[in-house]
PAFI-342962 format. One record per residue: x negated, y negated, z of N, C-alpha, C in turn. Coordinates in steps of 0.2 Angstrom, whole numbers, plus 5000, padded with zeros to 4 digits. Each point is the difference from the previous one (the first is absolute). Layout:
{nX: X nY: Y nZ: Z caX: X caY: Y caZ: Z cX: X cY: Y cZ: Z}
...
***
This chain:
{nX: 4996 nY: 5006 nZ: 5000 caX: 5004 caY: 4994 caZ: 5000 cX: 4996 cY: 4994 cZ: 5000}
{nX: 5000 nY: 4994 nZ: 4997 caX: 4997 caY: 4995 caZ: 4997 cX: 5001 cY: 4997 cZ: 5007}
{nX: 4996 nY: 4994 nZ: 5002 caX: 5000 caY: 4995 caZ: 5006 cX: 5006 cY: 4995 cZ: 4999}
{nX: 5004 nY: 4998 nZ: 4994 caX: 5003 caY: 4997 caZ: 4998 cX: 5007 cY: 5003 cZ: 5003}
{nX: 5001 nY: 5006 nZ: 4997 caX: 5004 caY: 5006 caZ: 5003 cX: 5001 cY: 5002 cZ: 5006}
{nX: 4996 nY: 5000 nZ: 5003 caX: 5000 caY: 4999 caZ: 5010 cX: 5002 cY: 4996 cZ: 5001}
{nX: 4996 nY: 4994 nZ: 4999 caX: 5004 caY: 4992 caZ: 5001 cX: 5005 cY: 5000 cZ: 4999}
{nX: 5005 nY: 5000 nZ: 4995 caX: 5006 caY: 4997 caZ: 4999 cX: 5003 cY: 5009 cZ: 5002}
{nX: 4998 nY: 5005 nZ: 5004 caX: 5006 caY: 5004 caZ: 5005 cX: 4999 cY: 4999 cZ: 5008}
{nX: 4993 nY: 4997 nZ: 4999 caX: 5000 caY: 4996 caZ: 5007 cX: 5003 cY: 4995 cZ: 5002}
{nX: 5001 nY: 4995 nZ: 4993 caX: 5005 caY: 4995 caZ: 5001 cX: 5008 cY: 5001 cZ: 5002}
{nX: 5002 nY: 5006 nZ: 4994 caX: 5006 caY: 5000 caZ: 5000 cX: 5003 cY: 5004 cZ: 5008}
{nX: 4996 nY: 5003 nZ: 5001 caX: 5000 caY: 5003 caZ: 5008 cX: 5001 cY: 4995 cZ: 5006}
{nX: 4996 nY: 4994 nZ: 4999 caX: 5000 caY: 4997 caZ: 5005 cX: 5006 cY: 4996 cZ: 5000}
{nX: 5000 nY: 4998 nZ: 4993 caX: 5008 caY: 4996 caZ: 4999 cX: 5006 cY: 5004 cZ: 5002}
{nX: 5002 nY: 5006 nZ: 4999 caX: 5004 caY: 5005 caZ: 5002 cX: 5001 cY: 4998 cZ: 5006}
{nX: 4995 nY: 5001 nZ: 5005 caX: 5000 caY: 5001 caZ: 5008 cX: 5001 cY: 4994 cZ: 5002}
{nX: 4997 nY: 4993 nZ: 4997 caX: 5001 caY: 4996 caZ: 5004 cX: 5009 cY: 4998 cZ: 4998}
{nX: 5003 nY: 5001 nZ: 4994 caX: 5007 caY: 5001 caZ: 4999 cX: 5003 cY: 5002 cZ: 5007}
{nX: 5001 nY: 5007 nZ: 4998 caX: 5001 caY: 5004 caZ: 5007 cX: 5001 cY: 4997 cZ: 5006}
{nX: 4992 nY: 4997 nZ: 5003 caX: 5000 caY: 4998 caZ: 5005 cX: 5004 cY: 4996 cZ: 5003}
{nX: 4997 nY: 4993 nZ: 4993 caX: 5007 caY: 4997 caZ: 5002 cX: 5007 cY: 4997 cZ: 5002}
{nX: 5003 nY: 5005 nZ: 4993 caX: 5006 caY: 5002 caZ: 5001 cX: 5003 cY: 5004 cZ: 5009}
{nX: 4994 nY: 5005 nZ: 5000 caX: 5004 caY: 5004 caZ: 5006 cX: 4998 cY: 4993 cZ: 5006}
{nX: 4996 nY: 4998 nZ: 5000 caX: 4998 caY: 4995 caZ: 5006 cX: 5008 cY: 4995 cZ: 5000}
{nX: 5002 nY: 4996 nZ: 4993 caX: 5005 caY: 4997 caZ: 5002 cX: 5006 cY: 5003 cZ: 5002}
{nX: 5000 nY: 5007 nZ: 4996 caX: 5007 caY: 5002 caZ: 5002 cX: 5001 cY: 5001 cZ: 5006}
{nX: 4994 nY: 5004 nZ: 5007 caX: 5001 caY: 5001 caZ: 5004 cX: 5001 cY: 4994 cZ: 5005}
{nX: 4998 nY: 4992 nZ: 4999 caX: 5000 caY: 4996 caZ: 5005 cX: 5006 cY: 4998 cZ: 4998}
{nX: 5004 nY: 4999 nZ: 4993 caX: 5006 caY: 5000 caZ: 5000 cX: 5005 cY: 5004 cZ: 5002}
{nX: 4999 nY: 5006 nZ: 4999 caX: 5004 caY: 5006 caZ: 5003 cX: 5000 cY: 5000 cZ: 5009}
{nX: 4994 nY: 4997 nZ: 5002 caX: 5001 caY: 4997 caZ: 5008 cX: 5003 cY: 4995 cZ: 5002}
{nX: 4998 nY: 4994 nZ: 4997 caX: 5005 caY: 4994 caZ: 5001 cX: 5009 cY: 5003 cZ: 4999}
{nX: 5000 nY: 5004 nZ: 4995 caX: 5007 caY: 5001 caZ: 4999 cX: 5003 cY: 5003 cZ: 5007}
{nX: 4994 nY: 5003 nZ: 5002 caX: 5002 caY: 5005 caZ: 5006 cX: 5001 cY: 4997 cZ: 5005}
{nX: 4998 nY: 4996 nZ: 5001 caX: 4998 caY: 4995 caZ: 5006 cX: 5005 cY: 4995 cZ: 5003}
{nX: 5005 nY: 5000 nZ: 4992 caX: 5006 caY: 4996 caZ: 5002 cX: 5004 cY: 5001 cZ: 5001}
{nX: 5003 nY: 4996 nZ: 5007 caX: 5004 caY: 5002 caZ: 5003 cX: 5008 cY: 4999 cZ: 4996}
{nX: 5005 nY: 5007 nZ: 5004 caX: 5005 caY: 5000 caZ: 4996 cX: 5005 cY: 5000 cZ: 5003}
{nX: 5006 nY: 4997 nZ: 4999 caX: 5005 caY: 5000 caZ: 5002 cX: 5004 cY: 5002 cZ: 4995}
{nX: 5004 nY: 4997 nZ: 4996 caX: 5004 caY: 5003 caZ: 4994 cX: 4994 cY: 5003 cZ: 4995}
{nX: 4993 nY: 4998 nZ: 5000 caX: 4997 caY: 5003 caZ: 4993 cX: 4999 cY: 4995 cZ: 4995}
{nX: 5002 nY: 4992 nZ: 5000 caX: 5002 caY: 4997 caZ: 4995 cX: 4990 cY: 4997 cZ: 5000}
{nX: 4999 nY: 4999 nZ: 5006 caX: 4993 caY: 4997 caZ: 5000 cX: 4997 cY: 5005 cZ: 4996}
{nX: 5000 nY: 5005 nZ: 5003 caX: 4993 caY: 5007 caZ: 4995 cX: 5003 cY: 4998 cZ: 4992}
{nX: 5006 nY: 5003 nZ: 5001 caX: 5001 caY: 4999 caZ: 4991 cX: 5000 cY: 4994 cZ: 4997}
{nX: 4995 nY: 4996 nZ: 5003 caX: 5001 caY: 4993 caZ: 4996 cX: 4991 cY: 4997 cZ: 4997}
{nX: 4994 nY: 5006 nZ: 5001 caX: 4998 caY: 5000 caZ: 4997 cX: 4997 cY: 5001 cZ: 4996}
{nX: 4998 nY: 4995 nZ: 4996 caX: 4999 caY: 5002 caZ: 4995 cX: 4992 cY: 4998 cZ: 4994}
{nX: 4999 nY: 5004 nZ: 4997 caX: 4993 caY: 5000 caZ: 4996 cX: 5001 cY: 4998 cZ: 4994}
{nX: 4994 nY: 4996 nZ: 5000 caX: 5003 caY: 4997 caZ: 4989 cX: 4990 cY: 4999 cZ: 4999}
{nX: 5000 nY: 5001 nZ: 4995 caX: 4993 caY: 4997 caZ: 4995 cX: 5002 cY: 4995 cZ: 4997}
{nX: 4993 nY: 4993 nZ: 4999 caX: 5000 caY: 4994 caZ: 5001 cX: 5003 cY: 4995 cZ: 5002}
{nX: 5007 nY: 5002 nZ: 5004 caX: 5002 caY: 4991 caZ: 5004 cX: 5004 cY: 5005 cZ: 5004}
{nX: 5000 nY: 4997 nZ: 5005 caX: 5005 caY: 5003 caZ: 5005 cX: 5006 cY: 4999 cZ: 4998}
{nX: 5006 nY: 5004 nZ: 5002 caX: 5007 caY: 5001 caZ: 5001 cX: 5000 cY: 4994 cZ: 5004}
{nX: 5010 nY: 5000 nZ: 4998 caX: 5000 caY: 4993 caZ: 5002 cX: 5007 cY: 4999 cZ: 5003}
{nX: 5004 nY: 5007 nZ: 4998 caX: 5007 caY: 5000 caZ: 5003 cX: 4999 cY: 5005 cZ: 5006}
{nX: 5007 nY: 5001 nZ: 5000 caX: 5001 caY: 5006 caZ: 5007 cX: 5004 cY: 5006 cZ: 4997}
{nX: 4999 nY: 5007 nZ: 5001 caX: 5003 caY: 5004 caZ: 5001 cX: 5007 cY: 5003 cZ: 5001}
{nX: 5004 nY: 5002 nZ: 5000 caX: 5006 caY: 5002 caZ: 5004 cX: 4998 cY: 5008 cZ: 5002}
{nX: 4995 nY: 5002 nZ: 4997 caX: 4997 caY: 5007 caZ: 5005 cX: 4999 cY: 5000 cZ: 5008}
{nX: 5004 nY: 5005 nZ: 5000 caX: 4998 caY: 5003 caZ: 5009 cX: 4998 cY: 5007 cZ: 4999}
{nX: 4993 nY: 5000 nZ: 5005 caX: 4998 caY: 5007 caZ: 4999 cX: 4995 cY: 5000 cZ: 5009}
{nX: 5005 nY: 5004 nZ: 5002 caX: 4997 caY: 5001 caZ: 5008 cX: 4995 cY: 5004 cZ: 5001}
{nX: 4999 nY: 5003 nZ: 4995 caX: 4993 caY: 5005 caZ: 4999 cX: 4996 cY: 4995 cZ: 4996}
{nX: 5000 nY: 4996 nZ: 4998 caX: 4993 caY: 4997 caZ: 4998 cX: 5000 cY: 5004 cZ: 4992}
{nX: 5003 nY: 5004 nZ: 4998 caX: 4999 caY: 5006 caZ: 4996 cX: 4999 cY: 4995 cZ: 4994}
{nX: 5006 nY: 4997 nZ: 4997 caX: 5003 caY: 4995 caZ: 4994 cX: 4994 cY: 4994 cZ: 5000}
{nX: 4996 nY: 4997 nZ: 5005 caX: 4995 caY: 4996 caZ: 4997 cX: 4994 cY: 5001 cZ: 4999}
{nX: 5000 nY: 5008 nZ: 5004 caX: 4991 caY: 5004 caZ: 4999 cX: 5002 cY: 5003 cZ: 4990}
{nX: 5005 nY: 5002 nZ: 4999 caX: 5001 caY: 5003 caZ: 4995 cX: 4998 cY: 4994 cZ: 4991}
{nX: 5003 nY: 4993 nZ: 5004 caX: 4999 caY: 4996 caZ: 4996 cX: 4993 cY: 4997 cZ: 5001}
{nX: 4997 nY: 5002 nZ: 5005 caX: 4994 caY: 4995 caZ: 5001 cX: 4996 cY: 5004 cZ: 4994}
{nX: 4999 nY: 5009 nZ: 5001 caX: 4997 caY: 5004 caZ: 4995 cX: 4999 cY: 5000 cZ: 4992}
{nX: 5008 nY: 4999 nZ: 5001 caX: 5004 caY: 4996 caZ: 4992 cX: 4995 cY: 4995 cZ: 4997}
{nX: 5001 nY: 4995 nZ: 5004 caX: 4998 caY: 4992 caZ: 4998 cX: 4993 cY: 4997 cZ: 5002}
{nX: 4995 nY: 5006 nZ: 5002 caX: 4993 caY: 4997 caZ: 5001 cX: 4997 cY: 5000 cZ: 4998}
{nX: 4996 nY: 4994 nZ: 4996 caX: 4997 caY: 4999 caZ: 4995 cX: 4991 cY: 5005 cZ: 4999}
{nX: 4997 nY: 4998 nZ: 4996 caX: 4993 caY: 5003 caZ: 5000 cX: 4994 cY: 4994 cZ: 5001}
{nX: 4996 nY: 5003 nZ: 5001 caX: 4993 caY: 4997 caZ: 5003 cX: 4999 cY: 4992 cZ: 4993}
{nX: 5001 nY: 4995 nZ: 5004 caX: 5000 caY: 4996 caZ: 4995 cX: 5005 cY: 4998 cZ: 4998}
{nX: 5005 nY: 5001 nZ: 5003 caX: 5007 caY: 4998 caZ: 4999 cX: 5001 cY: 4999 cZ: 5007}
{nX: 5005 nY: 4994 nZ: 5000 caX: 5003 caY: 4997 caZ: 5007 cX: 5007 cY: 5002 cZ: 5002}
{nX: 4999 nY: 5001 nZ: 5006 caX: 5006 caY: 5005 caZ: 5004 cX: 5001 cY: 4996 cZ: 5005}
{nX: 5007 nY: 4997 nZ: 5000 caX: 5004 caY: 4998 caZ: 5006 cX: 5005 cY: 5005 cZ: 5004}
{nX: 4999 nY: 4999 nZ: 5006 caX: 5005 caY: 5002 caZ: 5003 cX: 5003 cY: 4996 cZ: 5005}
{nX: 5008 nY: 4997 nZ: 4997 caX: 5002 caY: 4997 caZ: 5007 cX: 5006 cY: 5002 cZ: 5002}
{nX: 5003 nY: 4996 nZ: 5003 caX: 5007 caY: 5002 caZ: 5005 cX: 5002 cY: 4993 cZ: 5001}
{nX: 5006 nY: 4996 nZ: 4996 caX: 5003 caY: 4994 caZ: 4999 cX: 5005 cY: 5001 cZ: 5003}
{nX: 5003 nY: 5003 nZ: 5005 caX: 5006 caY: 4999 caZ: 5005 cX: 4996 cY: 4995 cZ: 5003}
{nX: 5006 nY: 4996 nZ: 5002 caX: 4997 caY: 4991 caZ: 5004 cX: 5000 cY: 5004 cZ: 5005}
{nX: 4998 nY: 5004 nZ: 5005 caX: 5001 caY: 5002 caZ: 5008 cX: 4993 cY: 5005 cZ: 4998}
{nX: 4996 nY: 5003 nZ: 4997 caX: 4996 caY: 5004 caZ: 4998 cX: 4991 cY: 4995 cZ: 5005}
{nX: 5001 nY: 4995 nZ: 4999 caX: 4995 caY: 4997 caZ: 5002 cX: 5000 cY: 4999 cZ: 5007}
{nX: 5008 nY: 4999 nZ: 5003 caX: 5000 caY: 4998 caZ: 5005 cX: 4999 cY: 5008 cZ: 5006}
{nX: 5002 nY: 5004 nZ: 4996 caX: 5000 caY: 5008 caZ: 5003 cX: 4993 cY: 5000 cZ: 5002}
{nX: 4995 nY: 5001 nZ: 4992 caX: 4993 caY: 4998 caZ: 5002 cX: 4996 cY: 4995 cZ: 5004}
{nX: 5004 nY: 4997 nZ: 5003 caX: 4998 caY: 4995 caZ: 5004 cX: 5001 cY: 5001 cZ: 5010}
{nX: 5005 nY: 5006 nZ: 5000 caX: 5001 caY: 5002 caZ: 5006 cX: 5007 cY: 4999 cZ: 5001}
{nX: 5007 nY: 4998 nZ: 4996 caX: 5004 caY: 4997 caZ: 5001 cX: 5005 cY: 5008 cZ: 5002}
{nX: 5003 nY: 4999 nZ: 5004 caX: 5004 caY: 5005 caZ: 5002 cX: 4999 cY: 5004 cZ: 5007}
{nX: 5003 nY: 5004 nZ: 5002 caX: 4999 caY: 5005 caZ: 5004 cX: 4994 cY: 5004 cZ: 5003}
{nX: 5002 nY: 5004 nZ: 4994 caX: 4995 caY: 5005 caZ: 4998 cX: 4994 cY: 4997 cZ: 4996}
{nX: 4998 nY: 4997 nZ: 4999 caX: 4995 caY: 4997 caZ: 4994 cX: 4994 cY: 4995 cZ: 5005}
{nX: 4994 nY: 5003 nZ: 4997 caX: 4996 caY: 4996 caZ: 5002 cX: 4994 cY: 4997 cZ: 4994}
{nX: 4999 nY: 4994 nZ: 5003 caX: 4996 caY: 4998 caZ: 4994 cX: 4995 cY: 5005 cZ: 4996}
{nX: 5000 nY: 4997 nZ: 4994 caX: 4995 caY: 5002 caZ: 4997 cX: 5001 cY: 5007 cZ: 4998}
{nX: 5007 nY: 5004 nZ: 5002 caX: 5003 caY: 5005 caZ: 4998 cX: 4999 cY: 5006 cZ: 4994}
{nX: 5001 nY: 4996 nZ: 4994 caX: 5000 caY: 5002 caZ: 4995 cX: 4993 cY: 4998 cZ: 4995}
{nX: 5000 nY: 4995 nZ: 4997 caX: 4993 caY: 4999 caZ: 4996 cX: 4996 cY: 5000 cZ: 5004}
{nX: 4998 nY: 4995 nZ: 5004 caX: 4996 caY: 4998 caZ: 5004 cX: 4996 cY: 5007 cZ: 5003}
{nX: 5003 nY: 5004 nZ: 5002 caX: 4997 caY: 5003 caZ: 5004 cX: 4999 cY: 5007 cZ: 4994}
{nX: 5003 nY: 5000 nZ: 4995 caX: 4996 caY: 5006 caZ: 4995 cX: 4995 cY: 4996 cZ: 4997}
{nX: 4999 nY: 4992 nZ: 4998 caX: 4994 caY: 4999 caZ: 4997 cX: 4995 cY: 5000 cZ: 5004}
{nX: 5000 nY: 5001 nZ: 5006 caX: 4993 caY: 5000 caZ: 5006 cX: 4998 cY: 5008 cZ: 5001}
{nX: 5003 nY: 5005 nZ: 4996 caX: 5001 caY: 5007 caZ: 4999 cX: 4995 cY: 5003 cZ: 4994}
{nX: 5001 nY: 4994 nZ: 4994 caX: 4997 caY: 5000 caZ: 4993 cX: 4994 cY: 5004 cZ: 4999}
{nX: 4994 nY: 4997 nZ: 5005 caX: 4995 caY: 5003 caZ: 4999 cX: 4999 cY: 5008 cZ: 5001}
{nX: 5004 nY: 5003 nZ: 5005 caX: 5001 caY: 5008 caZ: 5002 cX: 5003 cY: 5003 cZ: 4995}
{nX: 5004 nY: 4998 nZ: 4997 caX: 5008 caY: 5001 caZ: 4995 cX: 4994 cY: 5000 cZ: 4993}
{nX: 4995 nY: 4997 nZ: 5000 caX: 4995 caY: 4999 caZ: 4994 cX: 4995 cY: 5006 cZ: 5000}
{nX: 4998 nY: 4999 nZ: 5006 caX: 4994 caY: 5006 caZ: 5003 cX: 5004 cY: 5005 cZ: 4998}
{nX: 5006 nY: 5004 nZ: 5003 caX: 5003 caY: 5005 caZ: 4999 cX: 5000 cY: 5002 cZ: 4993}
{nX: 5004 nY: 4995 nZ: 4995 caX: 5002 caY: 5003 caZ: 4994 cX: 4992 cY: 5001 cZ: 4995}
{nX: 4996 nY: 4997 nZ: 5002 caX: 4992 caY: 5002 caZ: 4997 cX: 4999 cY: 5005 cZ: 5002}
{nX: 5002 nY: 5002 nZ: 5006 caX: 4998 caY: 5009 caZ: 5004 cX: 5004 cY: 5005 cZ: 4994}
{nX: 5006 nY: 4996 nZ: 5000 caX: 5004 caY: 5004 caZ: 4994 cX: 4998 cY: 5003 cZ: 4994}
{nX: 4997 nY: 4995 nZ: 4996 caX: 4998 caY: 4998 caZ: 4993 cX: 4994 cY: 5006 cZ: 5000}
{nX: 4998 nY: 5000 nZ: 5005 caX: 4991 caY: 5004 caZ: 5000 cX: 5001 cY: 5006 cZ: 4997}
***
């Protein structure tokens, strides 16, 4: 095999993996955030949602108490390496939950405390890749 030939399957290999990686990295901090919030009817969980280049900007009428219907759509709709992936959650009360508002809910609840996750959630899915 030619050195040319290694190079460009050692390229395509690393490209593969680092795909992979990233995709499973997002899906899983997403699929936590989804987990993370809290339910009462479901409407929160099911409201959010993933789009490639600009965020979403309406709200859902999805209820989903299992978190099922957002993790399903986050896998659906997340972009590739090099592509921009939002994921938000546009119900007007969505910020104020992440903020500690309520009962049960304490700040920093849902994003906040998966993005400070990130780096294990990264390490992990590389352990994966290997």
């Amino acid at each position: 095999m030619s050195f040319q030939l290694e190079l460009k399957k050692f390229a395509d290999n690393y490209e593969n993996r680092l795909d992979t990686v990233n995709r499973a990295t997002m899906l899983s901090l997403f699929s936590a955030i989804i987990l993370d919030t809290p339910v009462k009817t479901g409407r929160l969980r099911g409201n959010w949602q993933t789009t490639i280049g600009s965020p979403a900007t309406g709200t859902l009428g999805t209820k989903s108490k299992s978190g099922n219907v957002s993790i399903k759509r986050a896998k659906q709709n997340a972009g590739e390496v090099g592509e921009t992936t939002y994921f938000t959650n546009n119900l007007p009360y969505a910020a104020r939950i992440e903020d500690g508002y309520g009962k049960n809910n304490k700040a920093g609840g849902m994003v906040a405390l998966n993005v400070l996750r990130y780096r294990r959630i990264l390490k992990q899915e590389l352990r994966n890749a290997s």
